[in-house]
C-alpha positions in Angstrom: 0.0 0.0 0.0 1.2 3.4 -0.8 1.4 6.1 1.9 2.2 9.9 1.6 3.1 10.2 5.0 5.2 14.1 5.0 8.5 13.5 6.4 7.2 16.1 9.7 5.0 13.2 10.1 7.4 10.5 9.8 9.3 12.4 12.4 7.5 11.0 15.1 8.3 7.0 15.9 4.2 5.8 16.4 3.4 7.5 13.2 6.8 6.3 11.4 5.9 2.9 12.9 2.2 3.2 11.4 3.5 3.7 8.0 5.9 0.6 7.5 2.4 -1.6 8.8 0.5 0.2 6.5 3.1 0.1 3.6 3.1 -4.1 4.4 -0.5 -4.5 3.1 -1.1 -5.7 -0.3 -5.2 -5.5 -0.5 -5.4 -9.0 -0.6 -8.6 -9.0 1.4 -7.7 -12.3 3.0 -8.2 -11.0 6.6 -11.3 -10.4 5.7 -12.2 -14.2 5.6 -11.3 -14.7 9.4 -12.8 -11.7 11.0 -15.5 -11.9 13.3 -17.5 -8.8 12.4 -17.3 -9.3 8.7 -19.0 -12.0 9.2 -21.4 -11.1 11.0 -22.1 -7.0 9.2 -20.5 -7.8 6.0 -19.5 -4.1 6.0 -16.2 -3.5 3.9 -15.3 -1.1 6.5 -16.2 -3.6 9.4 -13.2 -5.6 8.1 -9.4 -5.5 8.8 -8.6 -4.4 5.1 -11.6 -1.4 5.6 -10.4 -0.2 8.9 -6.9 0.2 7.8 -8.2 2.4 4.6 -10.1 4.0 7.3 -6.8 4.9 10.0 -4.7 5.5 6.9 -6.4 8.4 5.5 -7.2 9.7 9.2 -3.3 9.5 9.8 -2.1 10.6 6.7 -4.4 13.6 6.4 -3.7 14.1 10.3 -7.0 14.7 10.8 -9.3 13.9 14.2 -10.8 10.9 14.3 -14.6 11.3 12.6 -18.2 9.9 14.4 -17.8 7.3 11.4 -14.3 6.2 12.0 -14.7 5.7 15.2 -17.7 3.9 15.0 -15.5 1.2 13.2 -12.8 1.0 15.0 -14.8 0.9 17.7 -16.1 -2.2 16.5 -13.4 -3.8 16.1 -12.3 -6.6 18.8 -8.7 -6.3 18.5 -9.0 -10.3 18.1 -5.7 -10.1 16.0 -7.4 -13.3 13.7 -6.4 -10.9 10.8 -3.0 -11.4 12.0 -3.1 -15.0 11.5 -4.5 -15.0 8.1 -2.5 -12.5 6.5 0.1 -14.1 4.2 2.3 -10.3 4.1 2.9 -10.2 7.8 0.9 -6.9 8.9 1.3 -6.3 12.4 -2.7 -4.7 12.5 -2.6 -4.8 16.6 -0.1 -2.5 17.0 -1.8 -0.3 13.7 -5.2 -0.8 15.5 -3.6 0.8 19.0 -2.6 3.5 17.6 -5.3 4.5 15.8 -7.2 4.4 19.1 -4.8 6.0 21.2 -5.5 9.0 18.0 -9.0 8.9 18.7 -9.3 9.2 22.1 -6.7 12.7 21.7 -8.7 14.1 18.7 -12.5 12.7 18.9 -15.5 13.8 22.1 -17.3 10.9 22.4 -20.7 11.4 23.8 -21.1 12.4 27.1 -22.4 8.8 28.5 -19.7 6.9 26.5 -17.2 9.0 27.8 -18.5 8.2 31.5 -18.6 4.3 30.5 -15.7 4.3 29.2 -13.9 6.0 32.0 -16.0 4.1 34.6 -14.3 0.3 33.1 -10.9 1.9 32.6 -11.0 2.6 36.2 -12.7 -0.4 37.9 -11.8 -3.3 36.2 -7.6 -2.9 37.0 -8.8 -2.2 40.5 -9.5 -5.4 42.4 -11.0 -3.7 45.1 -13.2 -1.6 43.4 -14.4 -4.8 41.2 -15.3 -6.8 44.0 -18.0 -3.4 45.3 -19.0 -3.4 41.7 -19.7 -6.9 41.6 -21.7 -6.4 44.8 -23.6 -3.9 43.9 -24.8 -5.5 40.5 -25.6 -8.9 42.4 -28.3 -6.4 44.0 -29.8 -5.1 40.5 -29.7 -7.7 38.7 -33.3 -8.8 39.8 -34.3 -5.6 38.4 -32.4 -5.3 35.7 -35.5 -5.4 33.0 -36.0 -1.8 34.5 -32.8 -0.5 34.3 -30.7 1.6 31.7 -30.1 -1.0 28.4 -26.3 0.0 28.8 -26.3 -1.3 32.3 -27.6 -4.9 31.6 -24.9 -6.7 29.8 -22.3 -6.0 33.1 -25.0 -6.9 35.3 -25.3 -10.4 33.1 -21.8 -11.5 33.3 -21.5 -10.4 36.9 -21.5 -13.4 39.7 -24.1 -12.5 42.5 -21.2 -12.7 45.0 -17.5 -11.7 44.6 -15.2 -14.8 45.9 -13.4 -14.7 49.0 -10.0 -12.5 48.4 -7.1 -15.3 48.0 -4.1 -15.1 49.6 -2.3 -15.1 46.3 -2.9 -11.6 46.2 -0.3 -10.3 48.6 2.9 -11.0 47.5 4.8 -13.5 49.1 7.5 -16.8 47.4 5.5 -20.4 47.5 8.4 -22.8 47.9 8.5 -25.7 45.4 7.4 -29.5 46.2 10.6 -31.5 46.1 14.0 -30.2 44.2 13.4 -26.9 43.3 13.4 -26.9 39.1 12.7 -23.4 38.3 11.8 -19.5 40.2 8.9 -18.1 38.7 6.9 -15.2 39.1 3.4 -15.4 38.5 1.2 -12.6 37.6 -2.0 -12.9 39.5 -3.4 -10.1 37.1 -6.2 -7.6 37.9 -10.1 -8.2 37.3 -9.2 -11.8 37.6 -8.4 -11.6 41.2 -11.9 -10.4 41.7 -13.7 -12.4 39.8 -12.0 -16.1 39.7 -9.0 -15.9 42.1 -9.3 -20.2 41.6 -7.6 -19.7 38.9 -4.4 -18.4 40.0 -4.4 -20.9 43.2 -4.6 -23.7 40.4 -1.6 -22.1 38.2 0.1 -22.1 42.0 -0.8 -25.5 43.0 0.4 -26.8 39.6 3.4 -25.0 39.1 4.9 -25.8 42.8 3.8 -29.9 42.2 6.1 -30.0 39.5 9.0 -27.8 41.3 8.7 -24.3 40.4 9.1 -21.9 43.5 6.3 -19.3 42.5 7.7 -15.3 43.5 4.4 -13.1 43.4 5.6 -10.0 43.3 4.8 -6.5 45.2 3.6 -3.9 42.7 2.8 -6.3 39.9 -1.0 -5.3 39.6 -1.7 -5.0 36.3 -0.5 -5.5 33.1 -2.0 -2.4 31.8 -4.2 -4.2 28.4 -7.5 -3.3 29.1 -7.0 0.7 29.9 -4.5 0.4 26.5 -6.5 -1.3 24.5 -9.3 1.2 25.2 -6.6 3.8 24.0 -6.1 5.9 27.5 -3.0 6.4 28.9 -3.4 4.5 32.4 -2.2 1.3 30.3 1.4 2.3 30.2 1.2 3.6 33.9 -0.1 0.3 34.9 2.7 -1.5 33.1 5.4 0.5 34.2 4.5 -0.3 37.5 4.4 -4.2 36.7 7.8 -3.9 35.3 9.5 -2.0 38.3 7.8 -4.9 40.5 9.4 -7.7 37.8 12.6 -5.8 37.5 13.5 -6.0 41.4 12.5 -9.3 41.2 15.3 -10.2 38.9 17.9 -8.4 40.3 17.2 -9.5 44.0 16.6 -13.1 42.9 16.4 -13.5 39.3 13.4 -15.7 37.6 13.6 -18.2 35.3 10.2 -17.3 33.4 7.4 -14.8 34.0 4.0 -17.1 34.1 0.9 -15.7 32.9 -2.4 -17.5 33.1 -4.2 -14.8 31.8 -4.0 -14.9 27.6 -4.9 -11.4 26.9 -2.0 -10.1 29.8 0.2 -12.2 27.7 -0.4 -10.3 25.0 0.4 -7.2 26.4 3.3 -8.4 28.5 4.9 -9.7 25.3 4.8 -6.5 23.6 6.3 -4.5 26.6 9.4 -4.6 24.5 8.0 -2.4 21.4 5.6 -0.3 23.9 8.9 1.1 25.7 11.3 0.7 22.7 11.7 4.8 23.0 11.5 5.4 26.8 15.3 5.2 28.0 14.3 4.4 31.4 11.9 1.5 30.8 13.2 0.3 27.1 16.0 -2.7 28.6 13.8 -3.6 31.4 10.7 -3.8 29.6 12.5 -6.1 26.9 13.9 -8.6 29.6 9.9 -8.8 31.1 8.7 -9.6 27.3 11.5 -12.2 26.8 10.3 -14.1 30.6 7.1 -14.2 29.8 5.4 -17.3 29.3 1.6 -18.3 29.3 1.1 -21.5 32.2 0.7 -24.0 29.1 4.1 -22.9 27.7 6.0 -23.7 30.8 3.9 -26.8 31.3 5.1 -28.2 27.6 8.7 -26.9 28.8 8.7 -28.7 32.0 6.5 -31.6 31.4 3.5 -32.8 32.8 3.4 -35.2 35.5 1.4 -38.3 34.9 -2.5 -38.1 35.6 -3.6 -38.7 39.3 -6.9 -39.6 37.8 -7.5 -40.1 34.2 -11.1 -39.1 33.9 -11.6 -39.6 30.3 -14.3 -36.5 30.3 -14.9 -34.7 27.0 -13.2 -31.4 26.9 -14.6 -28.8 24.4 -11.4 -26.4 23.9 -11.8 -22.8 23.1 -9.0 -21.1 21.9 -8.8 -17.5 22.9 -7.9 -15.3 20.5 -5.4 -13.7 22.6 -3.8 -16.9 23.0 -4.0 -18.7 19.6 -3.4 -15.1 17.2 -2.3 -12.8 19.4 0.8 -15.6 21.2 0.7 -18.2 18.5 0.1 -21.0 21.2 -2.6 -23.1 19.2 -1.4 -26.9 20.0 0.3 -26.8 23.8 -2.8 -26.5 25.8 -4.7 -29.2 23.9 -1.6 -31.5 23.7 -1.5 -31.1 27.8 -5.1 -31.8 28.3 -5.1 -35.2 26.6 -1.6 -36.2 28.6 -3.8 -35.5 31.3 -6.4 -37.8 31.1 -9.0 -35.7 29.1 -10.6 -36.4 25.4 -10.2 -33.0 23.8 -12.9 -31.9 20.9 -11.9 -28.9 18.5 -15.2 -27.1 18.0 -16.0 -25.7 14.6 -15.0 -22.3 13.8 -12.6 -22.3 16.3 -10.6 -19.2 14.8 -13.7 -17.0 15.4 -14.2 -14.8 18.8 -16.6 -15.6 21.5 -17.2 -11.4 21.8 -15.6 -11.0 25.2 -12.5 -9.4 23.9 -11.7 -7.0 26.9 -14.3 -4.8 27.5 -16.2 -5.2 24.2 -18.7 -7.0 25.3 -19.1 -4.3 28.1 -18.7 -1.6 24.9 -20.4 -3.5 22.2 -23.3 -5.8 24.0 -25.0 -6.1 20.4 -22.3 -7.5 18.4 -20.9 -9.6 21.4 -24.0 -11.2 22.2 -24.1 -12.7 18.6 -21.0 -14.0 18.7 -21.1 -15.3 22.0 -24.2 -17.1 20.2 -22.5 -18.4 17.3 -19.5 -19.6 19.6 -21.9 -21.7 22.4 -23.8 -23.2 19.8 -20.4 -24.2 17.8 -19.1 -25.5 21.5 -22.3 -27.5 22.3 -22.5 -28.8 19.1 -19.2 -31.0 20.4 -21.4 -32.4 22.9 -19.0 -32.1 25.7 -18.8 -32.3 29.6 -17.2 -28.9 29.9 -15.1 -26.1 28.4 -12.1 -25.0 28.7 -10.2 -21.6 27.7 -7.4 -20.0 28.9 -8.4 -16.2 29.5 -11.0 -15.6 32.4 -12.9 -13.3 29.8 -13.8 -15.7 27.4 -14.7 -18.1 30.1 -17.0 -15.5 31.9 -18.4 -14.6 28.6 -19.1 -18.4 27.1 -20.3 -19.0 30.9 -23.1 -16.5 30.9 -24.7 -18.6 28.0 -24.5 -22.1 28.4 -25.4 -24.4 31.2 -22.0 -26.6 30.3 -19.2 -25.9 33.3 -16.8 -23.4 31.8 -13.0 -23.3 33.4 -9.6 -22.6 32.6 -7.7 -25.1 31.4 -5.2 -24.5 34.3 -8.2 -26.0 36.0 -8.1 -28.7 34.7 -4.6 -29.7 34.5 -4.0 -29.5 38.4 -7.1 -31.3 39.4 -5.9 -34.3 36.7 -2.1 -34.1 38.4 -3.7 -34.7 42.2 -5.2 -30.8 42.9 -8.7 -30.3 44.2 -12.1 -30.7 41.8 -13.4 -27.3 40.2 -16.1 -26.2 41.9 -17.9 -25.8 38.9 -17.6 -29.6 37.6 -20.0 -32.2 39.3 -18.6 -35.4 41.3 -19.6 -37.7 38.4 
């Protein structure tokens, strides 16, 4: 693709950056096969190949964002499937990320949206805050027929009760059973503390069993994704602060891998490299975080699996996040583990598609997410399995909210299989 980007322009790295992606694309249109709201709209300009016509002539003309451009973007679920199909290599995430990071400096959203939008940039990193959140929907929801349409999809995918706060979120080392193999931090993440803090006392439990000494660090909160994503600038505060935390973690006792169990973190933690490439105080440390980190089913395939306590032989419907099989690459390891440990592992149709959770879209976007959450429960059931797995609490919370099949992470599952406790969410039989 031609650009005529001035050389003022080019001048600044995000927008010098912007043009080599842009220059990459070929108009092939093959992205457009693979993405979740062209298939759905069938909107030229609700496809990868559209919105990248769309942020080049907002960039090159550098003009604000427009109520049409932004409705698009908008759209968009950052599932990076695009990514996976395009045979020139066009690196659309980081494209996408800027383009929104543009909007929200040039374009007024509505009054409402701006609150909304400032209201789940705020909460959802914030632990604390999430768990009053939750509390307070658990008392709407039995009204929530009556309440404002733009309030009902958080009060749907909202438990009735916050869990207990785990221990796991103060930072302390868990020593490892047996001769210690690896030190590895673990990042416990933000919105999932609140909302399944199981999750990271499975990723705990399994990781020690199989001698990993698991650091959780002070100061690691968030990885900063969902305020970046949504283009505001608490992302990068919230990753400098995980990367401070990581850093004095490696000097005072060095780690062998940062473990993520959250997909859509990994995401984010992997590109601290290119996020801080110009900051001279972040840029080395940010690059020795990206090249630690691993998502749990990564190190698992690195360390090995132990042999199944119980072999269970239930069916496992797998759903790949997006996060995890575009946006990492890591399409096979977390399958592969499941059937070492016991389980019989079904691939679902259209298993490249989203399930509309994708952050806060389906917070943002409650139409379009709803239909795909559809589409992807009714591919999933159509497996006829025992349960689903995923490996990113947002899809499981979103495919949860509308099936009556258990939904867990597949972390879950693997410590359970290797002597851990049941799932709560799985029955005895």
């Amino acid at each position: 693709m031609q650009t005529q980007f001035t050389l003022t322009q080019l001048a600044d790295p995000a927008t010098a950056e912007a043009d080599t992606i842009l220059r990459a694309c070929v108009h092939c249109g093959f992205c457009n096969a693979t993405c979740p709201t062209y298939a759905l709209l069938g909107d030229e300009l609700d496809s990868p190949r559209g919105r990248i016509y769309l942020i080049k002539d907002m960039l090159e003309n550098d003009r604000p964002a427009s109520a049409d451009v932004v409705k698009h973007i908008d759209r968009c679920l950052s599932c990076l499937s695009c990514m996976t199909t395009c045979p020139s290599g066009v690196h659309y995430m980081h494209l996408v990320d800027h383009a929104r990071a543009h909007i929200e400096k040039t374009y007024r959203r509505p009054w409402l949206d701006r609150l909304t939008r400032r209201i789940v940039g705020h909460i959802l990193p914030r632990p604390g805050l999430l768990r009053v959140a939750i509390s307070v929907a658990g008392l709407l929801k039995p009204i929530a027929p009556l309440l404002p349409r733009r309030l009902r999809p958080a009060l749907a995918l909202a438990p009735f009760d916050p869990p207990e706060p785990s221990p796991l979120e103060q930072p302390r080392i868990i020593p490892a059973e047996g001769r210690k193999r690896r030190r590895v931090g673990l990042m416990t993440g933000c919105a999932q503390k609140a909302l399944a803090p199981q999750i990271n006392e499975a990723t705990a439990r399994l990781l020690t069993r199989h001698g990993c000494e698991v650091v959780i660090a002070e100061g690691a909160d968030c990885c900063g994704a969902l305020n970046h994503h949504l283009g505001q600038d608490d992302g990068l505060a919230f990753a400098r602060g995980s990367i401070r935390a990581w850093s004095r973690e490696i000097e005072s006792g060095g780690l062998d891998a940062l473990v993520i169990n959250t997909s859509g973190c990994g995401v984010m933690i992997k590109d601290y490299g290119f996020l801080f490439r110009d900051d001279p105080e972040m840029a080395d440390k940010a690059q020795k975080i990206a090249a630690l980190a691993r998502d749990i089913t990564e190190i698992m395939s690195e360390i090995g699996l132990k042999a199944p306590a119980r072999a269970s032989g239930r069916r496992v419907a797998y759903h790949s996040a997006c996060t995890l099989q575009h946006g990492q690459k890591i399409r096979d390891a977390p399958k592969a583990l499941l059937e070492q440990a016991g389980f019989v592992v079904l691939d679902p149709p259209e298993g490249h598609l989203c399930c509309g959770s994708a952050g806060t879209y389906n917070l943002l976007q409650p139409d379009l997410a709803t239909r795909l959450r559809a589409r992807k429960c009714a591919n999933l059931e159509s497996m006829q399995p025992d349960m689903i797995a995923a490996g990113n609490i947002g899809c499981i919370l979103q495919i949860g909210a509308a099936t009556q099949l258990p939904a867990l992470h597949t972390v879950e599952l693997l410590d359970w299989a290797t002597g851990g406790p049941r799932p709560a969410v799985l029955p005895e039989a």
